[in-house]
N, C-alpha and C positions, 0 to 999 in steps of 0.2 A: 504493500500500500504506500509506502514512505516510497518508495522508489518510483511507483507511479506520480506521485507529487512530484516530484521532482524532474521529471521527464514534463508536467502540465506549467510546472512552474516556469521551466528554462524555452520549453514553448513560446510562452505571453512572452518573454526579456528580448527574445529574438524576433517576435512578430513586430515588440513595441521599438525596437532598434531599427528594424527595416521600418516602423511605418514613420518615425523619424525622419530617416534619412532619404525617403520618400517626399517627405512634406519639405523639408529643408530644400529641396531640388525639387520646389514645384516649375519653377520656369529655368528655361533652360535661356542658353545665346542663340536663341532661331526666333525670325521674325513672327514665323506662325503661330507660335507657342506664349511668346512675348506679346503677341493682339492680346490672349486668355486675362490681361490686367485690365481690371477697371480703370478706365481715364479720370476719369471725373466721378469721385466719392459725393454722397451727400454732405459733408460739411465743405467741400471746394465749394460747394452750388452755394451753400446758402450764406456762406463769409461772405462774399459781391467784394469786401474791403479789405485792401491789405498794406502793409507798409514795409521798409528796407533802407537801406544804409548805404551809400558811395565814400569809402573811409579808408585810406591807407598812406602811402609813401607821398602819393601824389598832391596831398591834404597838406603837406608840408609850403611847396611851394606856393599853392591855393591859385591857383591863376592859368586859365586854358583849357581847364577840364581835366579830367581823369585821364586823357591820352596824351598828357604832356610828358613821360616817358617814353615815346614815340618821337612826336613832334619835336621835341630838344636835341634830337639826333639828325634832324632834316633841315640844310638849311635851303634848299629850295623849295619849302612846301607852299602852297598855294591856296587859298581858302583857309578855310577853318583851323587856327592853331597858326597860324603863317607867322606870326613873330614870336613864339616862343622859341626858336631856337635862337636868336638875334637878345631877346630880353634876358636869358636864362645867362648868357656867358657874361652880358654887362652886367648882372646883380650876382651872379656865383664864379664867375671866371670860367677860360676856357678848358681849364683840366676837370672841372666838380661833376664827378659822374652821377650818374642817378641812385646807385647805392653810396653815395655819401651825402644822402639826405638821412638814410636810415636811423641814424642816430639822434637825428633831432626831433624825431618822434616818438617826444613820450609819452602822452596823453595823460598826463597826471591829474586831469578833473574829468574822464571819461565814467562816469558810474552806470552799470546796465539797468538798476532801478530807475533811473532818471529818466531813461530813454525808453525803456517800456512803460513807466506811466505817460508818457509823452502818446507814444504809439497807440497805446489802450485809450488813452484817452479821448484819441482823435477818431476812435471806435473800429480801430481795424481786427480783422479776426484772425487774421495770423500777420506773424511778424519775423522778418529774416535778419540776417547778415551776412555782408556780405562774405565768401569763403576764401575765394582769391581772383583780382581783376587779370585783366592781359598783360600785368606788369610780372608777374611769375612771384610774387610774396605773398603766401599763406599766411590766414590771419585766424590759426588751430596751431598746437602742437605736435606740429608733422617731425613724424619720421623721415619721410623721406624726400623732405625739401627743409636742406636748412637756413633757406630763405623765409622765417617764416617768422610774425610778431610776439612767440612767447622766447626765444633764441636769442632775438633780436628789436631794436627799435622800445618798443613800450613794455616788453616783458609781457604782454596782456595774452588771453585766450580770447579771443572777442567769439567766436562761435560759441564755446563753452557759453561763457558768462550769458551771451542771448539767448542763447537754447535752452540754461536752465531759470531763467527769471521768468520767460514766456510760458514752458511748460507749467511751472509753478501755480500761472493763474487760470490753469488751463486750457490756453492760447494756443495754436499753432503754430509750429518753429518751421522757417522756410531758410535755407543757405543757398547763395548763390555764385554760379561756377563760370567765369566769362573766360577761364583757363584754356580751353579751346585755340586760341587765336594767338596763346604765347608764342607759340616758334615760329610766327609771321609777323609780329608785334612790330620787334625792334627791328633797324635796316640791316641786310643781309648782305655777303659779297655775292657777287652775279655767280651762279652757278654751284657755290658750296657747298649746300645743303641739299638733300633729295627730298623735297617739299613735294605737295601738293602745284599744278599750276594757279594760278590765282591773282588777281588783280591787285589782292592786301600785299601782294611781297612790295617792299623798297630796295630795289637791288642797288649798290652802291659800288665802287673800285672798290675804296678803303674807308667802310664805315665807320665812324668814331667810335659807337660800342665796344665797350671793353671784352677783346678775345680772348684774356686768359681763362682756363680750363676750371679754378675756381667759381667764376662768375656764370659758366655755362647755363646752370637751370635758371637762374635770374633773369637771362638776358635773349634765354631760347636757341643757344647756340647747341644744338644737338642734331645728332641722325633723325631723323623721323618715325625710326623705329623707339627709341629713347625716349621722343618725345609723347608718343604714343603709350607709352608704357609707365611715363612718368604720373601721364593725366587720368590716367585709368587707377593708380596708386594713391594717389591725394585723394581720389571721389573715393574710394573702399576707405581708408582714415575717416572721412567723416562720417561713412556711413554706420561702419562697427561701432563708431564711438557713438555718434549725437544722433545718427536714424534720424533725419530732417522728414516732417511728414511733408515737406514739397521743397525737391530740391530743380531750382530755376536754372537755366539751361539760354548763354548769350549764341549768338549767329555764329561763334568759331568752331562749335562742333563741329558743323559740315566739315570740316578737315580732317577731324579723326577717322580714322579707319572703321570701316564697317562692321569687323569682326570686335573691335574694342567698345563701341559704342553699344552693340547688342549686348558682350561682356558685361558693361556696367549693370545695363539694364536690371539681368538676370540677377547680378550682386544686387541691388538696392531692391527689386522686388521682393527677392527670398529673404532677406533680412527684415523686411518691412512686416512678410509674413508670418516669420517667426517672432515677430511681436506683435503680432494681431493687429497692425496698424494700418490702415487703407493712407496710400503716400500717392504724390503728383510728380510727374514731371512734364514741362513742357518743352515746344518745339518753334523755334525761329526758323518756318523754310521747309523742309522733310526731311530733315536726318534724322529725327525721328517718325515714324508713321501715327498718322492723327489718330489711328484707332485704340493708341495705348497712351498717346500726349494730347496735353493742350496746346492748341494753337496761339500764341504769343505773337499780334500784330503792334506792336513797340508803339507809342506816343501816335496809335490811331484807331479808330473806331469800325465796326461794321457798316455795310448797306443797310442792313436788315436782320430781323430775327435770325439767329444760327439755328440747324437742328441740334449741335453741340455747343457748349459752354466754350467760352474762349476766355482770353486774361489780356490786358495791355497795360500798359507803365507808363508814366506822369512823373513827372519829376517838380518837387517844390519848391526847390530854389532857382537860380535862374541857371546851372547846371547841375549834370548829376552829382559832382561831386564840391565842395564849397569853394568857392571862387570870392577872394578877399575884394575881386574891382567892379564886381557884379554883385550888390547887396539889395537882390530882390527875391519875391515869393509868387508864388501864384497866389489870386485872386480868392480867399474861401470861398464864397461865393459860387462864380464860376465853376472852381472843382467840383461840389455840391452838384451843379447841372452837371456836367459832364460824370459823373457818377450815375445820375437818373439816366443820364443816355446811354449810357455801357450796360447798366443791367438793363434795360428795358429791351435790350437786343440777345442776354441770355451770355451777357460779359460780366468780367469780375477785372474791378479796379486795384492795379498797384500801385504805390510812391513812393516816390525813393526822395528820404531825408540828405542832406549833405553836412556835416556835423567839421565844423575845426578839428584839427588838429591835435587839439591839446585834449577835444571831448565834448568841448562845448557847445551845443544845437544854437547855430542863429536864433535873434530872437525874433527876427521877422518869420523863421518856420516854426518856431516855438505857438506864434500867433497866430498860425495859419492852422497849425493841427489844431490848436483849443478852439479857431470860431465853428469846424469842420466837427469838433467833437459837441458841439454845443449843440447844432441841430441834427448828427445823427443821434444824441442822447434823446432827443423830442418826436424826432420823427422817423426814427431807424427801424422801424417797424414797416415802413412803405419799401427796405433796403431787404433788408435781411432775410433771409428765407422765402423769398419771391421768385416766381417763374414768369416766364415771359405769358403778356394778356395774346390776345388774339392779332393784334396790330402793337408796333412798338411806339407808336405816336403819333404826334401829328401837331403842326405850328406854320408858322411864316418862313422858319429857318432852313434855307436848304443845305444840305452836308453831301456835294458830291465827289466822286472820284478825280482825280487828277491825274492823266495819264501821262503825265510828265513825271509823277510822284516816285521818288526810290520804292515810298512802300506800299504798293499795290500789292501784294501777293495778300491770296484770298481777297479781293476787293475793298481792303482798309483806305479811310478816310482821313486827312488830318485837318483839313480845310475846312472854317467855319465852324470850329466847336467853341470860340470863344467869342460865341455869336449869341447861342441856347440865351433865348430871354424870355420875359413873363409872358409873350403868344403863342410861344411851344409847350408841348405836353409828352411827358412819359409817361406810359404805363408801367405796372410790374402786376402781377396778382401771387395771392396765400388763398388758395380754396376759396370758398366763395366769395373773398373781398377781393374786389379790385383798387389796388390805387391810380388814383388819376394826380401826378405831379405835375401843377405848373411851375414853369421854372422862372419864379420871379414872381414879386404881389403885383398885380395892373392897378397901378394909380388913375389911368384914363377911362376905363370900361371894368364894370364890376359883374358884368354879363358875360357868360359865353359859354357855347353850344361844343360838348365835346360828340364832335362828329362820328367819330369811330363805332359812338351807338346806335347810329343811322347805317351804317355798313359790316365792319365784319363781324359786330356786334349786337346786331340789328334785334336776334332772337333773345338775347339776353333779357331776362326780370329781372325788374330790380325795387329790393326792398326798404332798401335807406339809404339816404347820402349825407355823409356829415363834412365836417372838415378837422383834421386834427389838428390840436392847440388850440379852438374855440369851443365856445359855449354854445355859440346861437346857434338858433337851427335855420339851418340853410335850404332855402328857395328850391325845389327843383320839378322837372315836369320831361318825361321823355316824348319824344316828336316823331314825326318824319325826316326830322334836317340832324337829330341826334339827340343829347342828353344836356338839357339848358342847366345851368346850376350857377347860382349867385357866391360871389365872393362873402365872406364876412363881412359884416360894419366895422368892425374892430380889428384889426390889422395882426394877426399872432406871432409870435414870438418868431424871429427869424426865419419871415416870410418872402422878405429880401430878396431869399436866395431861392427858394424854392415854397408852394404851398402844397398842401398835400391832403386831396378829397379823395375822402374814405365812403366807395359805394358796398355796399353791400349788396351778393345777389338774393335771389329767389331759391 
């Protein structure tokens, strides 16, 4: 009998071992197997809001953007960044390389509390950091780049410290990876590297980047095999360690190799699944396929409703990353609209903060997240947990394509969103309420007919119309020409930016 136990016992150990190692390899590096991941979890759908950080070496000199490690190496560049290499050698000298800034990034007033009440306040639902830009310095305690900010620079974990402050309030932690586009970044000698072909290379005779073997991962001076295997190294580090439930993904993937990219994949799924976690990743372009990513149309919007959820990014400063000669924010306000018009198309809003140096958030974005936190605290309930109504609006504003535009892929829009005034209207709905947002209070006309219930909403009952942040009860009568409904007498609390009529149906 003991001996039968024992043969039923060591049974179950090895059933429960293989059905293990079974689960641990539910996806594999195959694109077929890799579609089996759900794209879009239900709490991606119902955050609509999120927020992120532009923060590192580049923060030092503050001025050009985030790719003035680039641009510092080019002095015939043209456009955009065109005098940073000219300004960089009059205020630093011609020898001052880019890792000898490192040092003077200490950020000694950075606190992750500070900036997640900032972020939470401003009502976003998950919240990132960044992990490492196209400058090649990690900003985790990488093994395997000792380019990285706990080694070096501020001694800081910045991944760490935001992934465990956000998880804490039960936030979602998102890290993002623009590392892709390192071994194209900096200028290249003509022919040295076995790259990728690609428009992003700067080939140069004798590029000023520094070519000793030390510097190599910092500066992308590698095989392509190396650097392939480097990018695929850093993303498994964050993933074992901090499992980011959305790890965001810039346009330099397309470089990586196909077999590394499904690599990752399979690594971040399986991890994801052995912690029961439903995770995101998206896609700038198809190097990943839509059916396992979100589609990321960068600082532009849809035509129209998606059958899929998609995500684009906003930046609140006047670049993504803080610029000391550029001390401005986006409009609260404005972003408020442009929020109603993202979801109301079955989109979900990011913004990336741009924070000093030393740690400190401008206080012109400091102001911008609190007015942004003030009315989705009032009327986040027309935001949050909302699908797209039947029609995504309707107004005077038109928001068309540009075919002249870099970013048409998928049909995105950038033209005209800082337009959304109080005669356009978003919709979202939560089961049977629909919200109807104008965007902005009408001083001139307290009247108007939302049409949409004259057409694709024509069959719709409706049982009450309120408005949220008022008392009174509001006027209304459905038509032929649509659904009439009166503004309030009394003007509700940051209506400015947006008002927000709450129908109920049948």
């Amino acid at each position: 009998m003991q001996k039968k136990n024992s043969k039923f016992l060591l049974s179950c150990i090895l059933f429960i071992i293989a059905s293990t190692q079974v689960f641990s390899q539910k996806f594999q590096p195959d694109w077929e197997n890799l579609k089996k991941h759900k794209a879009v979890p239900g709490w991606f759908a119902d955050a609509k809001l999120g927020v992120y950080f532009h923060w590192g070496i580049y923060s030092i000199p503050a001025s050009g953007g985030e790719w003035y490690a680039r641009w510092m190496y080019v002095p015939d560049r043209v456009g955009w960044g065109s005098e940073i290499y000219k300004n960089h050698r009059k205020e630093y000298g011609p020898n001052f390389q880019y890792h000898d800034f490192i040092p003077q990034w200490r950020a000694n007033k950075f606190s992750a509390k500070e900036w997640v009440d900032m972020f939470e306040g401003m009502g976003a639902k998950f919240i990132g950091s960044v992990a490492e830009h196209h400058d090649g310095f990690s900003l985790w305690d990488s093994k395997v780049n000792e380019w990285n900010s706990v080694d070096m620079g501020p001694h800081l974990n910045m991944v760490k410290a935001i992934s465990e402050e956000t998880k804490k309030r039960g936030l979602k932690f998102m890290a993002t990876f623009h590392h892709g586009f390192n071994m194209m970044f900096y200028p290249k000698k003509e022919n040295s590297f076995s790259l990728p072909v690609s428009r992003h290379i700067i080939a140069q005779e004798n590029p000023e980047v520094p070519q000793d073997a030390k510097y190599r991962k910092l500066y992308g001076n590698m095989s392509y095999e190396e650097a392939n295997n480097l990018w695929l190294a850093k993303l498994d580090e964050v993933i074992n360690e901090y499992c980011p439930d959305y790890i965001w993904m810039d346009f330099g993937e397309r470089y990586i190799k196909e077999s590394y990219r499904k690599q990752f994949l399979s690594d971040y799924f399986n991890k994801a699944a052995s912690l029961n976690k439903e995770v995101v990743v998206n896609t700038k372009g198809d190097f990943f396929p839509t059916e396992l990513a979100v589609v990321n149309v960068e600082r532009a919007i849809m035509e129209d409703i998606t059958p899929n959820v998609w995500i684009t990014d906003f930046i609140l400063g006047s670049s993504w990353c803080y610029d000391k000669t550029k001390r401005t924010t986006i409009d609260p306000q404005k972003a408020i609209r442009m929020l109603a018009e993202v979801v109301s198309k079955n989109g979900v809003m990011l913004l990336s903060a741009g924070p000093m140096a030393d740690g400190t958030m401008p206080e012109e974005q400091v102001q911008t997240m609190a007015k942004i936190g003030i009315w989705m605290k009032l009327y986040g309930e027309s935001i949050y947990k909302t699908r797209p109504f039947v029609s995504f609006g309707e107004g005077t504003t038109e928001l068309k394509r540009d075919p002249n535009d870099a970013w048409n892929d998928y049909g995105a829009i950038k033209k005209g969103l800082d337009k959304l005034n109080e005669n356009d209207v978003r919709y979202t709905q939560n089961g049977k309420i629909v919200y109807a947002i104008q965007l902005g209070w009408n001083s001139k006309n307290a009247n108007r007919t939302l049409e949409t219930f004259a057409a694709k909403g024509k069959e719709l009952k409706i049982k009450s119309v309120s408005v949220l942040g008022s008392k009174e009860s509001i006027k209304w009568k459905k038509t032929a020409k649509g659904l009439e409904v009166n503004q309030p007498k009394i003007k509700p609390a940051e209506a400015d930016a947006a008002l927000v009529y709450k129908i109920v149906l049948k």
